[in-house]
C-alpha positions as CSV (number, residue, x, y, z in Angstrom):
1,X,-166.6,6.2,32.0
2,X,-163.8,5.8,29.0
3,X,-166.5,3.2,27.8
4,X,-169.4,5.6,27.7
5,X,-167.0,8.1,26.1
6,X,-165.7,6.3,23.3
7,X,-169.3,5.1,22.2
8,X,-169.8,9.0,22.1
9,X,-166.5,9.5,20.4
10,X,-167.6,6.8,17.7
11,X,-170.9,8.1,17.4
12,X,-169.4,11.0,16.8
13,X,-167.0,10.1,14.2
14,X,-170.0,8.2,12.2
15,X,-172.1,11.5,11.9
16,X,-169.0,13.7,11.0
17,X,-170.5,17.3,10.3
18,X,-168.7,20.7,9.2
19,X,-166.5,21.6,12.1
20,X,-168.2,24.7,13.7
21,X,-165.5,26.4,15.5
22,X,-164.5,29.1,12.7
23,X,-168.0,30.0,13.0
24,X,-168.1,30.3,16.5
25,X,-165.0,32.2,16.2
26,X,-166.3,34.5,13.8
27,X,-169.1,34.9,16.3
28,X,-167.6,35.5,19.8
29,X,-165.3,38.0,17.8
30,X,-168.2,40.1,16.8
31,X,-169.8,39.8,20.0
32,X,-166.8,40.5,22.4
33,X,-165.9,43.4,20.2
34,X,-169.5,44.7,20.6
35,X,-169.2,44.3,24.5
36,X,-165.7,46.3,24.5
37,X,-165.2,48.6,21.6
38,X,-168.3,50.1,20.6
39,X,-168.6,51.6,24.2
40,X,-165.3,53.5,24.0
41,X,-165.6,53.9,20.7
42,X,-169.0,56.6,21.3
43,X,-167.0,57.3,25.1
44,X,-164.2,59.1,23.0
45,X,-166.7,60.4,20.4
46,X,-168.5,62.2,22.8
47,X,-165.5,63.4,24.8
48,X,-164.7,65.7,21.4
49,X,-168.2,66.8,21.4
50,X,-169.4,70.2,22.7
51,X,-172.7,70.4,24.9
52,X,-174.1,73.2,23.7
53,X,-174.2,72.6,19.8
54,X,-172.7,69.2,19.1
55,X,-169.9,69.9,17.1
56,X,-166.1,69.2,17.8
57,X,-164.3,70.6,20.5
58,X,-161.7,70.1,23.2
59,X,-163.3,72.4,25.8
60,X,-164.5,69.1,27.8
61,X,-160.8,68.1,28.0
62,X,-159.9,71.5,29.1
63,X,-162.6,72.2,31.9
64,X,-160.3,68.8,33.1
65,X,-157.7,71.4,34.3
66,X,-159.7,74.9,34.2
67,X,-163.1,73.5,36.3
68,X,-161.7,73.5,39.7
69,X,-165.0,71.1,40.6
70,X,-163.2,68.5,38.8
71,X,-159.5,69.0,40.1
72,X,-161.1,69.1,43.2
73,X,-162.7,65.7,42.4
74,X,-159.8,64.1,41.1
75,X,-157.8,65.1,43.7
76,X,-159.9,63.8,46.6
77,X,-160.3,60.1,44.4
78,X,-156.7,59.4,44.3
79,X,-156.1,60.7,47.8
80,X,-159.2,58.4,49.3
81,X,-157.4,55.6,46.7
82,X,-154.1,56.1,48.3
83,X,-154.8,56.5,51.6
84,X,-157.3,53.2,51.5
85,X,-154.4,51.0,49.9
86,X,-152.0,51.8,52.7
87,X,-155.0,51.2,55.5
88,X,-155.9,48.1,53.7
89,X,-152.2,47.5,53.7
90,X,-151.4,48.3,57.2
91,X,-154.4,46.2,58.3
92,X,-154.1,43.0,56.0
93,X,-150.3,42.4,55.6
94,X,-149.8,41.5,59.5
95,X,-153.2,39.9,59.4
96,X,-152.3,37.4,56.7
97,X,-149.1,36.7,58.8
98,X,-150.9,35.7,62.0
99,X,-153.4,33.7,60.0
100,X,-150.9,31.9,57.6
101,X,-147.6,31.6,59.4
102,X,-148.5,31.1,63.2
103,X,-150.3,28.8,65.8
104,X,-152.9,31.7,66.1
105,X,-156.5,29.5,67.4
106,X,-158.7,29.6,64.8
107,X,-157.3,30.3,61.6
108,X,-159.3,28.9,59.3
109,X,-162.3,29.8,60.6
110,X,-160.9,33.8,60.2
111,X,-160.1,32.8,56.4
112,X,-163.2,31.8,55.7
113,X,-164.6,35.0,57.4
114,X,-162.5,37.3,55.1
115,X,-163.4,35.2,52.2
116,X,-167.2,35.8,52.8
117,X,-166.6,39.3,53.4
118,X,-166.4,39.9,49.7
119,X,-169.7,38.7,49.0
120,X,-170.9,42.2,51.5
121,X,-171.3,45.0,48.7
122,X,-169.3,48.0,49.5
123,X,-172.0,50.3,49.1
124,X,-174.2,48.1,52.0
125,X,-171.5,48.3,54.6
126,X,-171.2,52.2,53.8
127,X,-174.8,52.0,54.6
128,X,-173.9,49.6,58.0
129,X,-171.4,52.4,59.4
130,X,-174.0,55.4,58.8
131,X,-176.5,53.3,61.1
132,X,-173.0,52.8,63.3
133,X,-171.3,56.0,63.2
134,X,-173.7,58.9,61.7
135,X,-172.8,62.1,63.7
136,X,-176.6,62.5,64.6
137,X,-178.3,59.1,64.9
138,X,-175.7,56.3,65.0
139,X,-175.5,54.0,67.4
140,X,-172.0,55.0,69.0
141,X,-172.9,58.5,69.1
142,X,-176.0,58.1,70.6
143,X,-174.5,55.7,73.5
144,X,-172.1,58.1,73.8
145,X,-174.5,61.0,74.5
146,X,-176.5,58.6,77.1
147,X,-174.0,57.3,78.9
148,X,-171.7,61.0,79.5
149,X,-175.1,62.8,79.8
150,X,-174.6,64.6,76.6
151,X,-176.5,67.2,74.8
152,X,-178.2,66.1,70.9
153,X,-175.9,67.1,68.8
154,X,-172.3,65.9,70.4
155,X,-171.0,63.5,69.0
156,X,-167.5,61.2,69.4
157,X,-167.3,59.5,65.6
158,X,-168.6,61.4,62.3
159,X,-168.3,58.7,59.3
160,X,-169.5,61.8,57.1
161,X,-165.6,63.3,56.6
162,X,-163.2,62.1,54.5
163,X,-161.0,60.2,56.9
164,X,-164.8,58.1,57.7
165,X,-164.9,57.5,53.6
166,X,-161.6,56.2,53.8
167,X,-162.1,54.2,56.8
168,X,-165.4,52.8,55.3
169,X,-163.8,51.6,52.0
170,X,-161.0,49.8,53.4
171,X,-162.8,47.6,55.6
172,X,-164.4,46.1,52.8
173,X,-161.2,46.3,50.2
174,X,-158.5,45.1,52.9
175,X,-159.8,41.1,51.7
176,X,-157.8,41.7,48.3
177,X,-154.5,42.5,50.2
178,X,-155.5,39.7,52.9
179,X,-155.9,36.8,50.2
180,X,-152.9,37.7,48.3
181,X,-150.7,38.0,51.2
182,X,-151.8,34.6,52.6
183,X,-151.4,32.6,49.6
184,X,-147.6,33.8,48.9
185,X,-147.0,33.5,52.5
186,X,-148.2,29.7,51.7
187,X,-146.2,29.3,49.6
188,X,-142.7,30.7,50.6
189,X,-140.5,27.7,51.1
190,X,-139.9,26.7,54.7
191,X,-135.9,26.0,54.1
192,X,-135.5,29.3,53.6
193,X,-136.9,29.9,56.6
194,X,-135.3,27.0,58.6
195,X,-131.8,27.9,56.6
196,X,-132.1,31.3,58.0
197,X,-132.5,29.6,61.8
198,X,-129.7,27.2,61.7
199,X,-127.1,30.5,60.5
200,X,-128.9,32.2,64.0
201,X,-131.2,34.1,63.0
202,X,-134.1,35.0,65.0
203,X,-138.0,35.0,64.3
204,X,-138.6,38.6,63.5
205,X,-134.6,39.0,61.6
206,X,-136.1,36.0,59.4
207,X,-138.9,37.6,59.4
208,X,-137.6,41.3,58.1
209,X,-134.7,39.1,56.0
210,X,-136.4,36.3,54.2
211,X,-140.7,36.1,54.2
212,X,-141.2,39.8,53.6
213,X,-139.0,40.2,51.0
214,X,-140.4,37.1,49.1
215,X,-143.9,38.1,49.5
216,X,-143.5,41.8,48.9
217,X,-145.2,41.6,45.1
218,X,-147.9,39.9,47.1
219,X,-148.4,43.2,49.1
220,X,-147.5,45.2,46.5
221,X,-149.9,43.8,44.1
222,X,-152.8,43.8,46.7
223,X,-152.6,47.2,47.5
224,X,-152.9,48.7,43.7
225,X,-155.5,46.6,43.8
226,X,-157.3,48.1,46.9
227,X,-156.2,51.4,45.3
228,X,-157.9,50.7,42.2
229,X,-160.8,49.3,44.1
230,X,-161.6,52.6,45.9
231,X,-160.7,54.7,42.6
232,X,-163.5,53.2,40.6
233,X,-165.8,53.1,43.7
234,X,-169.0,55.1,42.7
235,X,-172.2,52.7,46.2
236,X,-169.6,54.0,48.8
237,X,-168.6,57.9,48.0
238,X,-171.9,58.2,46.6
239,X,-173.4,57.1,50.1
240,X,-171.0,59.1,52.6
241,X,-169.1,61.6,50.6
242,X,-172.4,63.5,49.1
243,X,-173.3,64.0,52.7
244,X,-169.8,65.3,53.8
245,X,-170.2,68.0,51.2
246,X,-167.6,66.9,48.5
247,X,-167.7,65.0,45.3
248,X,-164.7,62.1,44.0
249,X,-164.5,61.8,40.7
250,X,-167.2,58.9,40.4
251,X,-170.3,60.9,41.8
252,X,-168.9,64.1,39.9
253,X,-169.2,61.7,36.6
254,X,-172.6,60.3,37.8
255,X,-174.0,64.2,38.6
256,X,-173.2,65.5,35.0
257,X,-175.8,63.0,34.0
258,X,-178.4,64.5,36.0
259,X,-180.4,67.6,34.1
260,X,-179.1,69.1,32.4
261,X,-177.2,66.7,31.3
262,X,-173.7,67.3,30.3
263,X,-172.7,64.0,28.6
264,X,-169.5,65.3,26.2
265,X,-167.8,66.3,29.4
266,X,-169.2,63.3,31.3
267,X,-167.2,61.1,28.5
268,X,-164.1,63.6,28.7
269,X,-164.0,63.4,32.5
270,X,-164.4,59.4,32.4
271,X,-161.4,58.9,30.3
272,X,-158.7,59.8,32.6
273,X,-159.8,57.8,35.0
274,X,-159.9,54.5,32.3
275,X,-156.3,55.8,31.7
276,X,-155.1,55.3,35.1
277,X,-157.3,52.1,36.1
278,X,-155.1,50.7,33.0
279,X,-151.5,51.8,34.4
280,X,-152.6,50.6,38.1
281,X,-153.5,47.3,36.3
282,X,-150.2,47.3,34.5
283,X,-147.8,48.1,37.4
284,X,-150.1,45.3,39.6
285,X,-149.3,42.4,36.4
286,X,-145.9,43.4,36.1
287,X,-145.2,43.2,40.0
288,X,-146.9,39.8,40.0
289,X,-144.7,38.4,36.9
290,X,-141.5,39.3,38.8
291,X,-140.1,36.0,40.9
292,X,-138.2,37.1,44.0
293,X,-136.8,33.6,44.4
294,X,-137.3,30.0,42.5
295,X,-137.1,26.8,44.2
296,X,-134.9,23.9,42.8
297,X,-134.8,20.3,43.9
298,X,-138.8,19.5,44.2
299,X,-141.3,20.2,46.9
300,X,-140.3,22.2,49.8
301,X,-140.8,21.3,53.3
302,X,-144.2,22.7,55.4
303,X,-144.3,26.1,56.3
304,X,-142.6,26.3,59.8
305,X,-145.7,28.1,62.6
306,X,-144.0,30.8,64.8
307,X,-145.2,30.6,68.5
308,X,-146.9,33.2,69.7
309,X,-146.3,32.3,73.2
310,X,-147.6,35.1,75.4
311,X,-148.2,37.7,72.3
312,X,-151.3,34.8,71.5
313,X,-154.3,36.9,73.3
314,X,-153.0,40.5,71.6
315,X,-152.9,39.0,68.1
316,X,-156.0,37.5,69.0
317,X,-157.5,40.9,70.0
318,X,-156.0,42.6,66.6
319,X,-157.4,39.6,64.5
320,X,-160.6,39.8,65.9
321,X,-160.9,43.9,66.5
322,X,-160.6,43.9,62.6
323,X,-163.3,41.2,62.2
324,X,-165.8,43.3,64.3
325,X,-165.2,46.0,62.7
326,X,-165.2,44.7,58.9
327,X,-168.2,41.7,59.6
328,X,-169.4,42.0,62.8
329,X,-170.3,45.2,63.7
330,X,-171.6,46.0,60.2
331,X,-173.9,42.7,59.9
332,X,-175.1,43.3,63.3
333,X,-176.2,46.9,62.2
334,X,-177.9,45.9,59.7
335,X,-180.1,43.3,61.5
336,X,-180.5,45.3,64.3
337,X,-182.1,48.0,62.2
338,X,-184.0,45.7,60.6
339,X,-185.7,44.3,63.7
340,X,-186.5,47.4,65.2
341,X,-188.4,50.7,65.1
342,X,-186.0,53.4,64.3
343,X,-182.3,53.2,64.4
344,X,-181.4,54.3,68.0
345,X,-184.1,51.9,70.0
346,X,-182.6,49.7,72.2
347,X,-183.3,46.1,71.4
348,X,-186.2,44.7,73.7
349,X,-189.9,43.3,72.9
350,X,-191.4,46.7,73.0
351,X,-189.6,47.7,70.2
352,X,-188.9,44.3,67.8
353,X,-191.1,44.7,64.8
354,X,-191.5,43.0,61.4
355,X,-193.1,46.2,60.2
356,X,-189.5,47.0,57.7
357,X,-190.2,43.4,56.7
358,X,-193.8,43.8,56.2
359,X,-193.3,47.4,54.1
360,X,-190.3,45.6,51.5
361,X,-192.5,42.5,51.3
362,X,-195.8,43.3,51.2
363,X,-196.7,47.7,50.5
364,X,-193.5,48.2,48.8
365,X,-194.3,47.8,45.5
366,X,-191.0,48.3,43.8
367,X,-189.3,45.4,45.7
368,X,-190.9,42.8,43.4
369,X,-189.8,44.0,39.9
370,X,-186.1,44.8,41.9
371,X,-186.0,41.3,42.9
372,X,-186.9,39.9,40.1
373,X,-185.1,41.9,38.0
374,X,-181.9,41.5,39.8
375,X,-182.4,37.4,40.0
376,X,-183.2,37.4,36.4
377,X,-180.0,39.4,35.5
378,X,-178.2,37.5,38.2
379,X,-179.2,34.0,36.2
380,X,-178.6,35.1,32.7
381,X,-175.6,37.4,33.1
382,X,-173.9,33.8,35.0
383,X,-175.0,31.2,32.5
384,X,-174.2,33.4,29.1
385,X,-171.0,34.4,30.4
386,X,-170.0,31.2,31.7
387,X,-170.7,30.0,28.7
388,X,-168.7,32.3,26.3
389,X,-166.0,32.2,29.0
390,X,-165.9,28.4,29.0
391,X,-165.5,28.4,24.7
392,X,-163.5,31.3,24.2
393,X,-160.6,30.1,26.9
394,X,-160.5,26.9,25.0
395,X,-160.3,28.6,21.9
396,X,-157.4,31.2,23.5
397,X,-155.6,28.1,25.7
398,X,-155.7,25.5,23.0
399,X,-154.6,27.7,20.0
400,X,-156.7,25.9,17.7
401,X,-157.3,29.2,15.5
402,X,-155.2,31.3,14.1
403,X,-156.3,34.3,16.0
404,X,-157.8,33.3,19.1
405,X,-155.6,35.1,21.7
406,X,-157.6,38.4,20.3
407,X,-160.5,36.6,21.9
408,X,-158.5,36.3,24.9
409,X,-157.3,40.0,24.9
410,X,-160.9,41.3,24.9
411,X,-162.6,38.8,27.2
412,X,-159.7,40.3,29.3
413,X,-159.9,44.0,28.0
414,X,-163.4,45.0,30.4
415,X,-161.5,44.1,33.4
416,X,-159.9,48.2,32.8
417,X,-162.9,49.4,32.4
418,X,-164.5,50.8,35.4
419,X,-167.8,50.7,36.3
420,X,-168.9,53.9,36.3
421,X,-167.2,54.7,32.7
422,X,-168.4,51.8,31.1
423,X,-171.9,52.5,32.3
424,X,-171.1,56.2,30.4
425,X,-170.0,54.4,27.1
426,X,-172.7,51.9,27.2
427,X,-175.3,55.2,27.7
428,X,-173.8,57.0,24.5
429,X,-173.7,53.6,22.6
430,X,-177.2,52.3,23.3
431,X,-179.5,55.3,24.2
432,X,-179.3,56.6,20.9
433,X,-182.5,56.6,18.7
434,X,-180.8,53.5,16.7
435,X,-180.9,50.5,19.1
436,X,-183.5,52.2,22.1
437,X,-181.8,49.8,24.6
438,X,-182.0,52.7,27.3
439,X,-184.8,51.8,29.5
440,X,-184.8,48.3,29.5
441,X,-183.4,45.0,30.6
442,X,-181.0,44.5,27.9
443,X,-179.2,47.3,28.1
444,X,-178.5,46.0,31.9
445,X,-177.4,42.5,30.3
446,X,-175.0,44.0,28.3
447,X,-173.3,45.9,30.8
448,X,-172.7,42.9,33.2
449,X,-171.8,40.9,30.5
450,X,-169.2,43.6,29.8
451,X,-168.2,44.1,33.7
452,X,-168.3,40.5,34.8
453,X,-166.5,38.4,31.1
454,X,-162.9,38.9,32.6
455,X,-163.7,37.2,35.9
456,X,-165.4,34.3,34.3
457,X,-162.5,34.4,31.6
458,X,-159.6,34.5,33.9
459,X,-161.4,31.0,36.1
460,X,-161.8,29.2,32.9
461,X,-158.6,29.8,31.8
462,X,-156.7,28.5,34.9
463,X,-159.1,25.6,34.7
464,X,-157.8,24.6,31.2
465,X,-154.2,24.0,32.5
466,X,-155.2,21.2,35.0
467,X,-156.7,19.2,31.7
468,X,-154.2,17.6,29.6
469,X,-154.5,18.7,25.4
470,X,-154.2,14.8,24.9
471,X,-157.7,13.8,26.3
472,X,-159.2,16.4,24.0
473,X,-156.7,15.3,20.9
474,X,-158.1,10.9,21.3
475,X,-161.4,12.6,20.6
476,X,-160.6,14.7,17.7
477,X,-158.7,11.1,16.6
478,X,-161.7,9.2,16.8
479,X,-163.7,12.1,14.5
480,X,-165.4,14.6,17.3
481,X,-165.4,17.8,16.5
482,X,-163.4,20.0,18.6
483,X,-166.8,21.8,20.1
484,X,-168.0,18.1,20.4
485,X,-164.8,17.0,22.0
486,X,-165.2,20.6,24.5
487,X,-168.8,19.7,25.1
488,X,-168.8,15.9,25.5
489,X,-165.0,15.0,27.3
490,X,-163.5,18.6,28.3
491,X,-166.2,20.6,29.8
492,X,-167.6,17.3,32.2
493,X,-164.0,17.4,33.6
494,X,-164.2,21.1,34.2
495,X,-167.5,20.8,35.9
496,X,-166.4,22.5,39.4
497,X,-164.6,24.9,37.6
498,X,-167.8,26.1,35.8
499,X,-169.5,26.0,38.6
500,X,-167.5,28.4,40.5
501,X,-167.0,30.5,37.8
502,X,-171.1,30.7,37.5
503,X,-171.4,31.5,41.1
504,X,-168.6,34.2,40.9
505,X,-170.3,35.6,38.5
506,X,-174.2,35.9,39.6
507,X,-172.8,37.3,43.3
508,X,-170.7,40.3,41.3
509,X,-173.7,40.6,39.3
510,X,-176.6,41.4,41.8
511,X,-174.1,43.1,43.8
512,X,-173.1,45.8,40.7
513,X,-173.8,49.8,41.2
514,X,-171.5,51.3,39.4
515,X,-172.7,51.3,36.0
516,X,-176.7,50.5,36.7
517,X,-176.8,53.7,38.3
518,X,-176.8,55.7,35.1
519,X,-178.5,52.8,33.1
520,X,-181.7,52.2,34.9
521,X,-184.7,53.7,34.9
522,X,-188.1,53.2,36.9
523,X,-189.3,50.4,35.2
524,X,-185.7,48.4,35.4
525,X,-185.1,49.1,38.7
526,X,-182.6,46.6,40.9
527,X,-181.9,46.1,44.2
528,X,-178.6,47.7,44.7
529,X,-180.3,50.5,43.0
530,X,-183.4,50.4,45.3
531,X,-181.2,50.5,48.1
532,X,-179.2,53.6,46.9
533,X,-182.7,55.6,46.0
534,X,-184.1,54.4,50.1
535,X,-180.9,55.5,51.2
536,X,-181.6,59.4,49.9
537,X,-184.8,59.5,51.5
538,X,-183.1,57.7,54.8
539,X,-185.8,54.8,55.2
540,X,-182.9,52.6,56.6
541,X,-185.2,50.2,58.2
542,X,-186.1,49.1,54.7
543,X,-182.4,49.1,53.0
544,X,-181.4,46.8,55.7
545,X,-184.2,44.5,54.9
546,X,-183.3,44.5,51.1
547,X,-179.6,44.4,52.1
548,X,-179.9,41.1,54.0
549,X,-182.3,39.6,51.5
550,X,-179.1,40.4,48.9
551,X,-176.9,38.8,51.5
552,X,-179.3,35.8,51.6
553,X,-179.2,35.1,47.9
554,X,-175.6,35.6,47.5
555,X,-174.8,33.3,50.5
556,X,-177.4,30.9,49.2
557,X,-175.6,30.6,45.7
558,X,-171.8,30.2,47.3
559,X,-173.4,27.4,50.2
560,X,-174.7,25.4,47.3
561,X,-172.2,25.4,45.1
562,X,-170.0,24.0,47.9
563,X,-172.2,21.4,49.3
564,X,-174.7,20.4,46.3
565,X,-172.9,17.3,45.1
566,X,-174.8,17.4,41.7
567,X,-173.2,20.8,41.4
568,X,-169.8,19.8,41.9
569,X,-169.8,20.5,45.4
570,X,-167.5,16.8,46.5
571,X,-165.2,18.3,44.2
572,X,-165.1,21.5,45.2
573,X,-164.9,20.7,49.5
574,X,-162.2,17.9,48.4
575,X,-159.8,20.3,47.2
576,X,-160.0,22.8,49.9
């Protein structure tokens, strides 16, 4: 290998060239500002732009406090935010405990459950627990009424109220607490722990004394993420809140697009809520950057397991209530409906049919262009930003330009942005009659490039610090350039890391509604979008079919990126 790398290296010295990273600087500068400032550059133009005869105004930032519609809306986002961070709270903190800190059976096994649970789109298990809990034809309500004897229309769970949305959105946000929790819990030092044992304390005083306080900006962070989560949400409320009979303040953004549209007090409307996604992201970097407690003297010891002892089978009966309820119950749903005639059949041979299967597949003709769309998208949107990702955090990390933590900052910048207001900046930047791009696939490109650049960003950066500046400074001695020396000695070494920030990247991707739902338009349909227009007209045998081929494909990607060795899947198992 160091043979085959200097002959590279020399090789490379012999046919010294102009060094091109000022022009790629120059490049991904442009580019990246393109992605992030021109959409909130036309977002705050039109937010001072009246409706009726397009001149300035600040009436759209008045109806903010004079339309009670959108109080109303605001109000009822930050309440279902709130009240789905301290669920997902509630729910994940002891969780992470059990899974992390005690001799609870099966522990890994439940991580890696949580962990696939955030490949299940948010707006597909809204869809899961309508076919579960719809006052009129889910499946609890309707063995309710059999087994009592009930009359239609009774009814023991509605998921159609707000305390359902709530409910809904925190079984698929509770992950982001869960993961935090667990990996400070991994890492709080077990002297502490055993220091607090020898002075006589007991498990739950060491408990209250010592781990909770030292993972509490784990929790805290995890649940302003939740929070922000549910506040951007647009699949979810869209899905169970229209129903109920009230609007948040994503589907009250997403109705002033719909004729006649109202776009200067779409923009006003979207701004607030870019204003608080940014303080929530504050407050959650500033709780992570605060130590609670520093360890001196090298490694610490293993993390001591509490015995459950006899509270083993009621931790396993939490653990696992929360599993059914989060991937159990809402996968089984979906294949169940999928399988069978209408929702409420019971499952036997008379009613098993592949006729869902054989409408997507075969008479449906939008599923095609959705699918191929969405793969398409899925590919490019991964490799592009993967690649811009990969350059610009060597650029940023290395410090090789003068400059080049701006490119940092706005490969970072979009992670603010929510969804639904970046898909209302991107319409005002790109349907205009200069660059068309409403209507068709590039307009969709941008957008995910926009949404997904920060995750792919954040992975390559954290990748940089395992590889030592030296390696890449021998091949800048021996005359490679440094793109040369990132192609041909850095990025091979990075190879799992690129991998994994590809696949992160295609599974956000085809799993996206926020901002497609105001950007695409009959001939650029997708399949999250697909599913949103079949939900409307209730056809859930037909979601549930697309939903599990979207579950497929996003399963698909994550298996062989772990077990592919070309792909850097030895790597990847070999370090957990």
């Amino acid at each position: 290998m160091r043979t085959m790398t200097s002959i590279a290296l020399n090789e490379g010295a012999q046919r010294r060239g102009i060094d091109l990273s000022w022009p790629t600087f120059a490049l991904l500068t442009v580019v990246l500002s393109i992605l992030v400032i021109l959409p909130l550059f036309w977002l705050i133009y039109y937010s001072f732009r009246s409706d009726a005869g397009g001149g300035a105004t600040l009436d759209n930032f008045a109806a903010l406090v004079t339309d009670p519609a959108l109080v109303r809306a605001y109000a009822l986002a930050i309440g279902m935010a709130l009240g789905v961070g301290a669920l997902a709270c509630l729910v994940a903190t002891p969780m992470a405990w059990l899974v992390a800190r005690t001799d609870l059976p099966g522990r890994r096994h439940i991580r890696m459950l949580v962990t696939a649970s955030f490949v299940t789109p948010p707006f597909l298990g809204a869809i899961a627990y309508e076919i579960i809990a719809a006052p009129n034809s889910g499946i609890v309500n309707i063995i309710y009424r059999y087994v009592f004897g009930l009359e239609p229309g009774a009814y023991l769970v509605n998921i159609y109220t707000f305390t359902g949305l709530v409910f809904a959105i925190a079984c698929f946000t509770f992950p982001y607490v869960f993961t935090l929790v667990a990996n400070a819990l991994d890492r709080v030092p077990a002297d502490l722990e055993d220091a607090s044992s020898i002075l006589g304390g007991r498990a739950l005083t060491t408990l209250r004394k010592v781990t909770i306080p030292m993972v509490l900006p784990a929790i805290l962070a995890g649940t302003l993420i939740a929070v922000l989560q549910a506040l951007t949400m647009f699949g979810s409320p869209a899905i169970l809140a229209l129903p109920a009979g009230f609007h948040v303040i994503t589907t009250k953004i997403w109705s002033l697009f719909q004729f006649p549209p109202r776009l200067g007090l779409a923009a006003a409307s979207a701004l607030p809520l870019l204003v608080i996604t940014m303080l929530l992201l504050r407050a959650q970097k500033s709780i992570l950057g605060r130590r609670g407690y520093t360890v001196l003297g090298g490694k610490s010891g293993t993390p001591r397991l509490t015995s459950l002892g006899p509270w083993k089978w009621a931790a396993m009966a939490f653990v696992y209530g929360v599993l059914c309820l989060t991937i159990f119950f809402p996968y089984a749903a979906l294949i169940k409906t999928a399988f069978t005639v209408t929702v409420g059949d019971p499952i036997n041979f008379d009613t098993l049919t592949l006729r869902h299967w054989n409408f997507v597949l075969f008479d449906f003709s939008a599923t095609r262009m959705a699918l191929y769309n969405t793969i398409l998208l899925g590919f490019l949107t991964a490799t592009v930003v993967t690649a811009i990702a990969l350059v610009v955090s060597y650029l940023a990390i290395r410090k090789t330009i003068p400059g080049a933590k701006y490119l940092g900052f706005l490969a970072t910048a979009p992670v603010a942005i929510p969804g639904i207001v970046l898909g209302v900046g991107l319409f005002l930047s790109y349907a205009n009659p200069t660059f068309q791009l409403y209507g068709t696939l590039w307009i969709l490109l941008i957008a995910f490039m926009t949404i997904e650049l920060p995750a792919g960003y954040q992975q390559m950066s954290s990748a940089f610090a395992g590889v030592h500046p030296e390696l890449e400074e021998a091949g800048r001695i021996l005359g490679a350039s440094r793109l040369r020396t990132l192609w041909e000695i850095t990025a091979p070494l990075l190879r799992t890391s690129v991998v994994a920030s590809w696949c992160f990247v295609f599974v956000g991707t085809i799993r996206e509604l926020s901002a497609t739902i105001l950007l695409t338009t009959a001939n650029t349909k997708l399949v999250s979008v697909i599913i949103y227009d079949l939900n409307e007209s209730g056809d859930l045998g037909a979601i549930c079919v697309l939903g599990i081929l979207l579950l497929v494909a996003s399963f698909a990607v994550v298996f062989a990126a772990n077990r592919v060795p070309v792909l850097g899947g030895a790597q990847m198992n070999a370090r957990g």
